[in-house]
Backbone as a ProteinNet text record, in pm:
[ID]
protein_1_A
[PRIMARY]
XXXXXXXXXXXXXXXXXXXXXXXXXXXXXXXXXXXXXXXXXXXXXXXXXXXXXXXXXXXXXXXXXXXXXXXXXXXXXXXXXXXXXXXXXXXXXXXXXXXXXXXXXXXXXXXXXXXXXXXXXXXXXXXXXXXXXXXXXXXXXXXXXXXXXXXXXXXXXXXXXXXXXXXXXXXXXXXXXXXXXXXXXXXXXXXXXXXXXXXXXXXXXXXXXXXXXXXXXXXXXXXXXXXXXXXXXXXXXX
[TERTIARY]
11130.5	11044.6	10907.5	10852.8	10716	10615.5	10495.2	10386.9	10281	10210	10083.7	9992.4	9885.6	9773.3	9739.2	9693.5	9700.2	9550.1	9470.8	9372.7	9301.6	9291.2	9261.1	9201.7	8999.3	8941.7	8980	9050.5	9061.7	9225.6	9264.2	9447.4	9424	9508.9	9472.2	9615.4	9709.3	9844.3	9875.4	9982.8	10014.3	10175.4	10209.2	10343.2	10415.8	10555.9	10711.5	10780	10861.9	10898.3	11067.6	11156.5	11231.6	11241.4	11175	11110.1	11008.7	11033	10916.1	10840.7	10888.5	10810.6	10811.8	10757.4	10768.5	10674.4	10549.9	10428.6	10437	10369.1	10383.2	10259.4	10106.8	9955	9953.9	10077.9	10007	10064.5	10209	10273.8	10145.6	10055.3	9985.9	9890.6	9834.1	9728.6	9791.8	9858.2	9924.4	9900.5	9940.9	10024.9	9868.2	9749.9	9618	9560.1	9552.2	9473.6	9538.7	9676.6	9701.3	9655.7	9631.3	9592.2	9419.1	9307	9255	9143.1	9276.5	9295.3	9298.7	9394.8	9420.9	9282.4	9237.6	9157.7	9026.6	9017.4	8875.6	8855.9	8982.2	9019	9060.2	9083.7	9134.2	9036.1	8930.3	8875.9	8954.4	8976.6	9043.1	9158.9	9221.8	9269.4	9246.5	9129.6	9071.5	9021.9	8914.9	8885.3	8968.4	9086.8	9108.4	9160.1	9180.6	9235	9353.8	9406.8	9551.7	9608.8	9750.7	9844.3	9805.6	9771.2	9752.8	9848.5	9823	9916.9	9893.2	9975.5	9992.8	10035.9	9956.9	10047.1	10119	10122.1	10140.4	10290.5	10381.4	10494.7	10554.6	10355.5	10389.1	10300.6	10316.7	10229.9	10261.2	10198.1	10170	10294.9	10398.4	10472.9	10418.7	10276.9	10231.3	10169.6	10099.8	10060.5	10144	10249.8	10373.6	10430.2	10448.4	10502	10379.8	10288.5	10170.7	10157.7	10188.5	10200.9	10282.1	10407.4	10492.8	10535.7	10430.4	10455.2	10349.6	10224.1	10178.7	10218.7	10259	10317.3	10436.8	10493.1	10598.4	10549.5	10406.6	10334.8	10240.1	10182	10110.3	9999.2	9918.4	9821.5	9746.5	9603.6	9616.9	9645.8	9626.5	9717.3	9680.9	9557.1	9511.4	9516.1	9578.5	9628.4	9750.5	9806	9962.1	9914.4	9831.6	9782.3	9835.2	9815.8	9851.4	10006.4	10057.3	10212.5	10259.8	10246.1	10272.6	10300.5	10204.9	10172.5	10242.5	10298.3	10355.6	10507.6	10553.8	10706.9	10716.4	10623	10662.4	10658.8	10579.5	10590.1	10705.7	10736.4	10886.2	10977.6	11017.8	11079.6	11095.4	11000.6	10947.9	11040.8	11026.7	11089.6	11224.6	11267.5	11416.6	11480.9	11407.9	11478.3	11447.2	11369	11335.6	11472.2	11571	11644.3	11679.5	11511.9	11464.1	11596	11633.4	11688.6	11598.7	11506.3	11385.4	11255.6	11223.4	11037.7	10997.6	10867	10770.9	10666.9	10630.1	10502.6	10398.5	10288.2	10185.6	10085.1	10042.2	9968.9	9829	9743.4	9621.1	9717.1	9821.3	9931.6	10006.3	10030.6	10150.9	10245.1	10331.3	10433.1	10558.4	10628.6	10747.8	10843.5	10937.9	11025.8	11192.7	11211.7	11387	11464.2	11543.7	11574.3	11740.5	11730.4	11857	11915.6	11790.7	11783.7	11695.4	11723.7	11577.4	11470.2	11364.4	11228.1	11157	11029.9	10985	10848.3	10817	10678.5	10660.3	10477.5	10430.1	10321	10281.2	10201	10096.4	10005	9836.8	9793.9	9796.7	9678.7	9549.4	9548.2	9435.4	9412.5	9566.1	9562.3	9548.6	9479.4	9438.4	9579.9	9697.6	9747.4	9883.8	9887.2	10001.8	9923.7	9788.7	9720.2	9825.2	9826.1	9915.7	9963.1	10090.5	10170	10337.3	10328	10446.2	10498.2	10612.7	10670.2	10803.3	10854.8	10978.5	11072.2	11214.3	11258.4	11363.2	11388.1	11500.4	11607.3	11724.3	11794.5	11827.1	11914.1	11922.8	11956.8	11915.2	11945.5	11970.4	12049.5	12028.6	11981.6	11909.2	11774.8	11666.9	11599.3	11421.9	11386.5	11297.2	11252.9	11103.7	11026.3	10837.1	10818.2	10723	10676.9	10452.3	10445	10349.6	10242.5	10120.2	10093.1	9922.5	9916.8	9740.3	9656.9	9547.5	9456.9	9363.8	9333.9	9151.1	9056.6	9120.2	8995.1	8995.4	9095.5	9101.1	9088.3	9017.8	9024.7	8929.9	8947.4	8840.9	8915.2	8995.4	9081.6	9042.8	9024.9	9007.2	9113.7	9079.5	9154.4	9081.6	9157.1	9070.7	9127.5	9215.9	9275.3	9182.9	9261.8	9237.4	9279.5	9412	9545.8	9474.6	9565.7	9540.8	9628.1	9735.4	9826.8	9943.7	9939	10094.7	10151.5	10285.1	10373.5	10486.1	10465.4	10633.8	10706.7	10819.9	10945	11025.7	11017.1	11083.4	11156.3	11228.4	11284.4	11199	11098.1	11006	10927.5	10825.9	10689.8	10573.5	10561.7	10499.8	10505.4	10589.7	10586.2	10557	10618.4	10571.4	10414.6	10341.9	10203	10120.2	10206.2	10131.2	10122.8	10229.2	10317.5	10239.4	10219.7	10110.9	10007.3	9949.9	9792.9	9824.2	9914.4	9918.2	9971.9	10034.6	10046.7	9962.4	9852.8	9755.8	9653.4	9657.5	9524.8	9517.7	9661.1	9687	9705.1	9667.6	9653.2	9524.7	9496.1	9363.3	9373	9327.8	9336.8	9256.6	9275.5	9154.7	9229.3	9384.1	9413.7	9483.4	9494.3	9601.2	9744.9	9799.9	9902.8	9896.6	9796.9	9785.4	9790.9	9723.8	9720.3	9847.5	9932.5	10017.2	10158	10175.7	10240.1	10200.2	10095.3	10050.6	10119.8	10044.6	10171.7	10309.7	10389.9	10510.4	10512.1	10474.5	10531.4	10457.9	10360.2	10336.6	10453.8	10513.1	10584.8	10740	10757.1	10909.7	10931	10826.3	10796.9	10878	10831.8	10835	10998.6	11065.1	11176	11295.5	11309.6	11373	11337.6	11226	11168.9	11140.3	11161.5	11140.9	11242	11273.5	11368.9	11331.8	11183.6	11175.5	10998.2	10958	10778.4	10786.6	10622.3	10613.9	10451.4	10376.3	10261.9	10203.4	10113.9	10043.1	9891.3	9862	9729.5	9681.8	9591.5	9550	9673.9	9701.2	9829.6	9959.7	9971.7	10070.1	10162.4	10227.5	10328.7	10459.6	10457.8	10571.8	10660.9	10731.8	10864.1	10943.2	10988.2	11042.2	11115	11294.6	11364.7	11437.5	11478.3	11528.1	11441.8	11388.4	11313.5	11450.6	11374.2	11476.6	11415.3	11494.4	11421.5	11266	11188.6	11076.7	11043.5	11036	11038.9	10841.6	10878.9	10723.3	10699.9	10579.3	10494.3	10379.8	10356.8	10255.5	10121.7	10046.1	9898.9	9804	9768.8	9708.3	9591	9501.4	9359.8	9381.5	9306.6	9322.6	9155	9170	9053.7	9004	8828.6	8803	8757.3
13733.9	13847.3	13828.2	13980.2	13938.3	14015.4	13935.2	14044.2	14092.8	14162.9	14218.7	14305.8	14322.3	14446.8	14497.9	14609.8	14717.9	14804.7	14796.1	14873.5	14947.2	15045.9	15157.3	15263	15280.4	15382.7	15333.1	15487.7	15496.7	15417	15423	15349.1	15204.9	15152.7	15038.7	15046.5	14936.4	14951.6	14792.5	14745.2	14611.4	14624.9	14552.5	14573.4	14411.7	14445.3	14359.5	14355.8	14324.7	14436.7	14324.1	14321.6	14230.7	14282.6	14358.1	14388.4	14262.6	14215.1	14144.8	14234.5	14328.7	14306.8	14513.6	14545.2	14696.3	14821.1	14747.7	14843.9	14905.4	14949.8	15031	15032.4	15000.5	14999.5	15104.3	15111.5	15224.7	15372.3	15316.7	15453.4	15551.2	15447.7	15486.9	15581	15474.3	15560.9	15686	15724.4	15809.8	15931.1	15915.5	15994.6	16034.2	15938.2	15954.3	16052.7	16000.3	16102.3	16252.4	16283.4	16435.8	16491.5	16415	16473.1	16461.1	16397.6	16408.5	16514.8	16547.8	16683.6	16803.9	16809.5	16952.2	16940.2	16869.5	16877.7	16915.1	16914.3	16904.2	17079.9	17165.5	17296.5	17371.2	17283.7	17360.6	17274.5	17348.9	17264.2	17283.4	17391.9	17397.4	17360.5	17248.4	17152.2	17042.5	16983.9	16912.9	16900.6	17028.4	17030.3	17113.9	17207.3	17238.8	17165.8	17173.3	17091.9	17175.3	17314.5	17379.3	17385.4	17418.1	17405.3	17568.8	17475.5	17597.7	17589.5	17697.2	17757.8	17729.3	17771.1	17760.4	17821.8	17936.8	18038	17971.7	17861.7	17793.1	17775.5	17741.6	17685.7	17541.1	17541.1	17428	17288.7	17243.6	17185	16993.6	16908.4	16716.5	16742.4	16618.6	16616.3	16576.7	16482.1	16446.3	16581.9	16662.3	16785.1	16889.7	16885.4	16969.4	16920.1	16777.9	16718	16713.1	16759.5	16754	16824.1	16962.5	17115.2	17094.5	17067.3	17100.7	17044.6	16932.3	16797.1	16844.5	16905.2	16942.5	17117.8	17179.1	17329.6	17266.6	17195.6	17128.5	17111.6	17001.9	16955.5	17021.2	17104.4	17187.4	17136.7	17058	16995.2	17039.4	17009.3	17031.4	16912.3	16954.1	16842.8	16727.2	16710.3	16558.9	16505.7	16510.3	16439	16351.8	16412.6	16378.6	16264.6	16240.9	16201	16028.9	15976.4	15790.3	15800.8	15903.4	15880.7	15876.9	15997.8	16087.2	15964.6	15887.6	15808	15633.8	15637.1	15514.3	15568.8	15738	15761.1	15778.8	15859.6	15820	15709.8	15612.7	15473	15408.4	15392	15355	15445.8	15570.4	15620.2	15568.4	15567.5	15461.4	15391.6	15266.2	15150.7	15132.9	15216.9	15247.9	15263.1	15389	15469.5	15347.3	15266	15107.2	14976.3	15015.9	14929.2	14908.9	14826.8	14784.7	14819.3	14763.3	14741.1	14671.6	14654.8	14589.2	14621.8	14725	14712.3	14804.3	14727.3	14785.9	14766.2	14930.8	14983.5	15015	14955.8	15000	15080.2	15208.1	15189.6	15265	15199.5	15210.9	15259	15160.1	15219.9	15270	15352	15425.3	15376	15360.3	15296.3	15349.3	15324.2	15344.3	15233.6	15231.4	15099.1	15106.2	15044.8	15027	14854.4	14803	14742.9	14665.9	14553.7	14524.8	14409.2	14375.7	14266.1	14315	14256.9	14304.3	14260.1	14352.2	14365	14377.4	14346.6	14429.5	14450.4	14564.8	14643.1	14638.3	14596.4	14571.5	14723.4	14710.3	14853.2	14783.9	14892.9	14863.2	14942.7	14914.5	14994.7	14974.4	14783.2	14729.7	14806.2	14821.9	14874.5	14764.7	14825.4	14685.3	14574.1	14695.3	14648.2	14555.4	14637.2	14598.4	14504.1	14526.4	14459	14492.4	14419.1	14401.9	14345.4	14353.7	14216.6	14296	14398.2	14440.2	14525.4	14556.1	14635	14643.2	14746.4	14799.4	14699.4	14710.9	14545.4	14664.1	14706.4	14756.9	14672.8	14724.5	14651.3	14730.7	14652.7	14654	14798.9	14837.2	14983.8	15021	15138.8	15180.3	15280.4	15352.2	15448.8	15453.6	15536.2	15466.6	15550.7	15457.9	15537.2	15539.5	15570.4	15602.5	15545.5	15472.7	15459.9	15464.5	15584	15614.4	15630.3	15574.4	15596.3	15649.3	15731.8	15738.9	15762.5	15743.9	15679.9	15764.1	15774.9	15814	15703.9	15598.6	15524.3	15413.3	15395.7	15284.1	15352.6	15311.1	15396.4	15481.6	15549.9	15586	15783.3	15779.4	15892.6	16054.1	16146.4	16240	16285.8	16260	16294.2	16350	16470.9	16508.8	16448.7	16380.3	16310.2	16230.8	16118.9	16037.1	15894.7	15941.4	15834.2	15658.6	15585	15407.6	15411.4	15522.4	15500.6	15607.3	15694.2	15778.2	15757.8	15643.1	15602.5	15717.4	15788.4	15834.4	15807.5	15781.6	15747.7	15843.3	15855.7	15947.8	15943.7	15957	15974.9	16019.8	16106	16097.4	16083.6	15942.9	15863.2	15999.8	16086.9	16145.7	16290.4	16364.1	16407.8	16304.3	16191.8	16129	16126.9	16072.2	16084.7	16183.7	16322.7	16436.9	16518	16427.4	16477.1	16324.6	16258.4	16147	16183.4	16294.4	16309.2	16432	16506.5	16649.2	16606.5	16562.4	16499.6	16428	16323.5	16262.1	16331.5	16446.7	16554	16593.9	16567.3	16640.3	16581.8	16445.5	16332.9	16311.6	16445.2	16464.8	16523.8	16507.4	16491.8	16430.3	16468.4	16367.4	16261.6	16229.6	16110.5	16081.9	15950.9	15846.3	15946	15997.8	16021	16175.1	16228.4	16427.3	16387.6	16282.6	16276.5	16278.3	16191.6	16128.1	16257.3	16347	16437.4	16508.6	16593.2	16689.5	16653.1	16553.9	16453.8	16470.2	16448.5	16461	16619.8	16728.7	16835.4	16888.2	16839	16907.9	16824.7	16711.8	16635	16705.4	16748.1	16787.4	16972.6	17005.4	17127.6	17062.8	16955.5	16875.7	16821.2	16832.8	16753.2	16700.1	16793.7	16838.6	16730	16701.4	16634.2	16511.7	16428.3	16316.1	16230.5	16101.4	16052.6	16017.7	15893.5	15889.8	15876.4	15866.3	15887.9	15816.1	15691.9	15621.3	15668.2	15718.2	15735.2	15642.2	15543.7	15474.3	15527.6	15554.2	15610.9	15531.9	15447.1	15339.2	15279.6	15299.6	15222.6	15306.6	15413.6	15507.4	15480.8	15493.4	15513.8	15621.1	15678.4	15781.6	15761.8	15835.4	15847	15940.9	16016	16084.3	16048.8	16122.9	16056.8	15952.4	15905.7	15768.7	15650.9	15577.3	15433.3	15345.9	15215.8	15111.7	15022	14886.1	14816.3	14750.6	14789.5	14690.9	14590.2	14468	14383.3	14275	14181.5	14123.3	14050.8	14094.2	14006	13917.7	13835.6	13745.6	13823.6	13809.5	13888.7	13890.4	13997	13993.1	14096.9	14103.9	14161.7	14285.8	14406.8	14501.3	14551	14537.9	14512.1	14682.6	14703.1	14823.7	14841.8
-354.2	-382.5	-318.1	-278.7	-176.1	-280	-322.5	-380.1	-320.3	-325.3	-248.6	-356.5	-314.2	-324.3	-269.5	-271	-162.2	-258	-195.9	-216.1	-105.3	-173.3	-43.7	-144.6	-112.2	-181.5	-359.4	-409.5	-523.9	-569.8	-444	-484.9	-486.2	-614.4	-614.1	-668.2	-561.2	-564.9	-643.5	-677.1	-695.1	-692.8	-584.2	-534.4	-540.3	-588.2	-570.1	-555.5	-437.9	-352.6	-282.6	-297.4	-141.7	-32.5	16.8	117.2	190.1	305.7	361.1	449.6	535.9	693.8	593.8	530.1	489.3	516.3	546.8	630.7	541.9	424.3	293.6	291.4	331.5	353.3	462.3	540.4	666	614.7	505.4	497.1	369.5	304.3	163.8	293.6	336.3	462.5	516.1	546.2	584.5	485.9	316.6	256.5	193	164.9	146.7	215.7	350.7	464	461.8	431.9	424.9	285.4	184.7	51.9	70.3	157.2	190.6	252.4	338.6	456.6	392.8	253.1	200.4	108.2	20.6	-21.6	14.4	167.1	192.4	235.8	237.5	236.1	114.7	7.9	-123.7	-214.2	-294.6	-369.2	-541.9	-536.4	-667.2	-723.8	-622.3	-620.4	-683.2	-622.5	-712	-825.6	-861.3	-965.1	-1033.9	-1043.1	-1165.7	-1247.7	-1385.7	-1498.1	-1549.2	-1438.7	-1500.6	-1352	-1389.9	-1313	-1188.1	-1017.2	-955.5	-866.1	-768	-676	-531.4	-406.8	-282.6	-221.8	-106.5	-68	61	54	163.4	158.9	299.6	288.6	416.3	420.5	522.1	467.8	305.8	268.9	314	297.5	309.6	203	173	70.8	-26.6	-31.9	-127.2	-228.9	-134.9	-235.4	-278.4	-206.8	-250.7	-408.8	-392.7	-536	-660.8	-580.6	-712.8	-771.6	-669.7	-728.6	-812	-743	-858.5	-977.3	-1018.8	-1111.1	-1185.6	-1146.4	-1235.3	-1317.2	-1234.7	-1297.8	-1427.8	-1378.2	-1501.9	-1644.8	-1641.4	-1728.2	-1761	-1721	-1758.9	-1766.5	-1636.7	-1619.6	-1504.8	-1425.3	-1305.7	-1186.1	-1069.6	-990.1	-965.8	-1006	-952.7	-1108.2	-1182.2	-1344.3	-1265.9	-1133.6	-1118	-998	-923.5	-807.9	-799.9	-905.7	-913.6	-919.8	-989	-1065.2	-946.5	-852.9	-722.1	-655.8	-534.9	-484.1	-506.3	-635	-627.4	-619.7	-656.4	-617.1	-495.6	-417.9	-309.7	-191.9	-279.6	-175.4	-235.6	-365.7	-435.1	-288.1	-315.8	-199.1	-82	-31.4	97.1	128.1	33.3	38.4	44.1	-101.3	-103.4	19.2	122.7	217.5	312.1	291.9	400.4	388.1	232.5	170.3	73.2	27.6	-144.8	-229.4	-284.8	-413.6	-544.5	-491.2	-650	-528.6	-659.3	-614.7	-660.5	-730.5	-855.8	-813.6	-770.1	-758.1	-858.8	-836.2	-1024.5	-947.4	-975.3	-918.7	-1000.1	-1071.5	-1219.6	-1319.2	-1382.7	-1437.9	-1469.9	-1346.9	-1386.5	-1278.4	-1345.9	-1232.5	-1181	-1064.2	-1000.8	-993.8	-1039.7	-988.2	-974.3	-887.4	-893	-931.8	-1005.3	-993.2	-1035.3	-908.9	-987.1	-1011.6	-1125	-1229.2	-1371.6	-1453.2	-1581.5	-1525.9	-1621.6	-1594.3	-1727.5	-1734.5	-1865.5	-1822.4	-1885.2	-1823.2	-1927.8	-1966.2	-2121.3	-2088.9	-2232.8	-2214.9	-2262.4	-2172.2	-2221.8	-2299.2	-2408.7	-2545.5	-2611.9	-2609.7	-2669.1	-2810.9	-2841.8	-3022.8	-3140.5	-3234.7	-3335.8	-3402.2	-3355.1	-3468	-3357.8	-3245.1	-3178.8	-3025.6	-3039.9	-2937.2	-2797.3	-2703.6	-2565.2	-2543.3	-2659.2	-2709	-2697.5	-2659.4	-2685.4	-2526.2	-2519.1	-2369	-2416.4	-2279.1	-2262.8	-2167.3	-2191.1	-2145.7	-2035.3	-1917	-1856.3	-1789.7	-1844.7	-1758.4	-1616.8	-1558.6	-1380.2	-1384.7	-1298.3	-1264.6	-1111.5	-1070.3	-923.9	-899.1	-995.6	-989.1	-1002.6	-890.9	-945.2	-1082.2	-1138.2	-1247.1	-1251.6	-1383.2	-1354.1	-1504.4	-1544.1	-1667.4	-1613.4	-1714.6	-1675	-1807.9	-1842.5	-1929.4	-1967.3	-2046.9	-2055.5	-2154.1	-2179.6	-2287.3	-2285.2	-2442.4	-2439.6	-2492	-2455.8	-2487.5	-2375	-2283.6	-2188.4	-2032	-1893.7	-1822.8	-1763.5	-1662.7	-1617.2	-1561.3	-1621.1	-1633.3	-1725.9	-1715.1	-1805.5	-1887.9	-2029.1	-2173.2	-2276.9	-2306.7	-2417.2	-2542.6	-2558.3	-2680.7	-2751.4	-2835.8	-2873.4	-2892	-2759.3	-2792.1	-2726.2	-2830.1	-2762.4	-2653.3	-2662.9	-2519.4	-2541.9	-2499.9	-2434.5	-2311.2	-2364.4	-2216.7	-2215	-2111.5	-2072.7	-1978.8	-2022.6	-1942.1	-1866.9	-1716.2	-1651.4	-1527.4	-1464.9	-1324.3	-1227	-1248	-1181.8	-1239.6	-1149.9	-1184.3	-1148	-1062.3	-1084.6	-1181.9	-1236.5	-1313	-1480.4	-1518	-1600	-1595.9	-1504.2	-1506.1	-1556.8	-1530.6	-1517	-1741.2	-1742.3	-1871	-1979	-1948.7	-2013.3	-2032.1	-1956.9	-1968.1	-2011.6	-2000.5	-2112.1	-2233.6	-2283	-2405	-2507.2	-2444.2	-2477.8	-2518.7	-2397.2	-2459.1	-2573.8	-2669.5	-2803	-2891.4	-2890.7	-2972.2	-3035.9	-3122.7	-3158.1	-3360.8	-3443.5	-3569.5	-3677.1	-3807.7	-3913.3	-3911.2	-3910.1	-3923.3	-3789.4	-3794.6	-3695.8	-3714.2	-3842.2	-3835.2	-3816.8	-3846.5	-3738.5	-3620.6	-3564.9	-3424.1	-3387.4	-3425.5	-3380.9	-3375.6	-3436.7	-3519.1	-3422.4	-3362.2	-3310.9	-3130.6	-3120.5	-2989.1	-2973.1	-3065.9	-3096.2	-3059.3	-3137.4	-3129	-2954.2	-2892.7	-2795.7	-2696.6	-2706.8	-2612.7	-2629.9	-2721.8	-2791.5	-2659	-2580.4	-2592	-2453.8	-2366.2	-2235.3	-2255.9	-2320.7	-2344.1	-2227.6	-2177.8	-2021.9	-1916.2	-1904.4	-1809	-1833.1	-1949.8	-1954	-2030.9	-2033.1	-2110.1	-2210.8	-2241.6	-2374.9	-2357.2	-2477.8	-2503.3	-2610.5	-2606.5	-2696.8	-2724.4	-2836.8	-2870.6	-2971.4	-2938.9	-3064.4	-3041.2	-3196.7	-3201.8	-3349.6	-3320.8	-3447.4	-3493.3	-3650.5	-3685.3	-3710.3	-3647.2	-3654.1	-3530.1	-3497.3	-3379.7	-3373	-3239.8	-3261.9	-3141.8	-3110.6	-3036.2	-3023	-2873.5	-2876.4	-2758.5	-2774	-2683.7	-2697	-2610.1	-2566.4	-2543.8	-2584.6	-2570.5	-2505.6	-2375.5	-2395.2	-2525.1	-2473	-2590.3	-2569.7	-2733.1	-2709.6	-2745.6	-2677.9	-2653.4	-2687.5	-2733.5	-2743.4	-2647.4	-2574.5	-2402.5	-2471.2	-2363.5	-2412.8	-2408.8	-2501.8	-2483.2	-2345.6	-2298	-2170.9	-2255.4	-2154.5	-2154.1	-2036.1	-2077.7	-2003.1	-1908.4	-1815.4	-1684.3	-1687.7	-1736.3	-1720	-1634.8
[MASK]
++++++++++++++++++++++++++++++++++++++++++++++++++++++++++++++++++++++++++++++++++++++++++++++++++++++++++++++++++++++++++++++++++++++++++++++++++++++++++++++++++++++++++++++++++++++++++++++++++++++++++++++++++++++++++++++++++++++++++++++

């Protein structure tokens, strides 16, 4: 197995890959500079916070999948922008070979593999700290575990969540569906929050396999979870 980092601007990749010789820094450059390009012509792109449109039919694939990852989730498109970016360098690779390789990229991740893995989640919750993760076994599909916070991060949430991970086939729709979900993790208690989550995620059902919400000492679930599994305690880098 080969590891790397890949930082570029705001992407800050962390790759594992059996891939050696994979040029995956020129393909990010690449897929950057056209989301770049549209942006510097569509501003409401950037800034909106709801799902917009394109009269276009000759769009970058990266902004094509944003559109439509965020119209799903009911977010706007740059909520989907990290999820986006590690499926299609996961893609990448695949179409390069890869049979194992886990793309992170500011947590939300892409991966294929075919051996177990376990991806721990970052919450920095009182009760479950960053002691706990999802254990997958080998698979021959890529999948996305994508997750987001209102209290960890440098991300916009109107929630209150320690962490909404969702589990999906696509890493960038998961992304997009983490941060619309989270937004609704808001309540007098840990357990309204948590409840109000649930019913806005139950609405998303279609599109994701399973959702784990901890908010203080409550926790919820919807879906399919694999198993969770206890990781050794790590510290989460703001």
């Amino acid at each position: 197995m080969y590891s790397e980092e890949i930082d570029m601007e705001e992407t800050h990749i962390r790759l594992k890959t059996d891939l050696k010789d994979h040029e995956l820094k020129r393909f990010i450059y690449k897929i950057r500079y056209d989301l770049k390009q549209y942006i510097s012509r569509n501003q409401d792109f950037l800034i909106s916070l709801e799902p917009t449109k394109s009269d276009s039919k000759d769009l970058p694939p990266i902004v094509e999948r944003m559109y439509e990852s965020s119209t799903y989730s009911d977010v706007g498109p740059m909520a989907c922008v990290a999820g986006t970016i590690s499926e299609l360098s996961l893609n990448y690779l695949i179409e390069n070979g890869s049979k194992y390789s886990i793309v992170e990229n500011g947590g939300d991740i892409a991966f294929i593999n075919d051996e177990k893995i376990i991806c721990g989640i970052y919450s920095n919750n009182e009760v479950f700290g960053n002691r706990i993760g999802f254990e997958f076994k080998s698979r021959k599909k890529p999948l996305g575990v994508c997750t987001s916070s209102g209290k960890i991060g440098h991300s916009i949430s109107f929630g209150q969540a320690d962490s909404v991970t969702v589990i999906s086939k696509s890493p960038s729709l998961a992304d997009g569906l983490a941060t619309r979900i989270a937004n609704d993790v808001y309540g007098e208690t840990s357990e309204d929050k948590v409840t109000n989550a649930i019913e806005t995620a139950e609405r998303f059902r279609e599109f994701f396999e399973g959702i784990l919400i901890i908010s203080q000492d409550n926790v919820g679930t919807v879906g399919r979870l694999p198993k969770i599994v206890e990781t050794p305690e790590f510290k989460v880098k703001l």
